[in-house]
C-alpha positions in Angstrom: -10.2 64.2 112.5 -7.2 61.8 114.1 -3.7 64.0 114.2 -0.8 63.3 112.1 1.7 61.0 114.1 5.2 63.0 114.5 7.9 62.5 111.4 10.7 60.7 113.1 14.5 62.2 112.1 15.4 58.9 110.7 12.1 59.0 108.1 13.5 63.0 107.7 16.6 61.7 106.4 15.2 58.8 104.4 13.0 62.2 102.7 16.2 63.9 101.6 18.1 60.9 100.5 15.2 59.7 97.7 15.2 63.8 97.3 18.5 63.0 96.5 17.8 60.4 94.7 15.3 61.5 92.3 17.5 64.6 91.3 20.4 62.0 90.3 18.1 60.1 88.3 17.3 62.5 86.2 21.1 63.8 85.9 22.4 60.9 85.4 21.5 60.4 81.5 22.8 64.1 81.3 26.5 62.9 82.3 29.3 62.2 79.7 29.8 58.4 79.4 32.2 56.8 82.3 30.8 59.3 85.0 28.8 57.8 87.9 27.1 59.1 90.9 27.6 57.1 95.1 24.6 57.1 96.9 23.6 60.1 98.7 24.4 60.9 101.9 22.6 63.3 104.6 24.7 65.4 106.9 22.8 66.1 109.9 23.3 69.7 112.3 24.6 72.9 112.8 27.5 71.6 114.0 29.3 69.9 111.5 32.2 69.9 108.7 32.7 69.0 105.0 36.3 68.8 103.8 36.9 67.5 100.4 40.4 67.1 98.9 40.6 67.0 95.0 37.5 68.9 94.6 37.2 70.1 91.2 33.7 71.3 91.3 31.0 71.6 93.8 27.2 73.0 93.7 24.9 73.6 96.5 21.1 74.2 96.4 19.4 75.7 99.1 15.9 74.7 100.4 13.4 76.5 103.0 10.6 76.6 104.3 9.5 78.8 107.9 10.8 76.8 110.4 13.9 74.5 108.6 16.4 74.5 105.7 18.4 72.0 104.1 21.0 71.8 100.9 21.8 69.7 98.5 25.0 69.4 97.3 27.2 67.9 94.3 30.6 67.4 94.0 32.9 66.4 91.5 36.2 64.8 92.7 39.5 65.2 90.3 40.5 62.3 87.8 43.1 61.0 90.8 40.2 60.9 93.6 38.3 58.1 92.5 38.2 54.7 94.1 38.8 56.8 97.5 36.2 57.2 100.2 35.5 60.6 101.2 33.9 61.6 104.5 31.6 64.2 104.8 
């Protein structure tokens, strides 16, 4: 039986961005009219930062299994935030 070649990062992160994906497509038709959702983005390491100004909500979902963990996140912006570009 042939071994499974190693999962690259890069194909890692394309996983969690359709993850992403798929979860926004099937919020999306739950959303008042005039929301909209960007395309996801994936935040890679222990050593990093989020800052978000004009946050008005945010949710984060924790996954596991026995060796990783990952989140996903959503954040709604206030009225005044959009058309900006926020860095993660």
């Amino acid at each position: 039986m042939p071994m499974a070649s190693p999962v690259s990062i890069a194909d890692v992160h394309d996983g969690l961005g359709e993850i992403a994906n798929m979860i926004a497509g099937n919020l999306k038709p739950l959303l008042p009219p005039g929301v909209t959702l960007s395309m996801p983005s994936v935040i890679a390491g222990a050593d990093h930062s989020r800052h978000f100004p004009d946050v008005q909500y945010c949710l984060s979902l924790p996954f596991a299994d026995s060796s990783r963990s990952f989140r996903i996140g959503l954040v709604q912006f206030r009225e005044k935030s959009r058309g900006r570009h926020h860095r993660e």
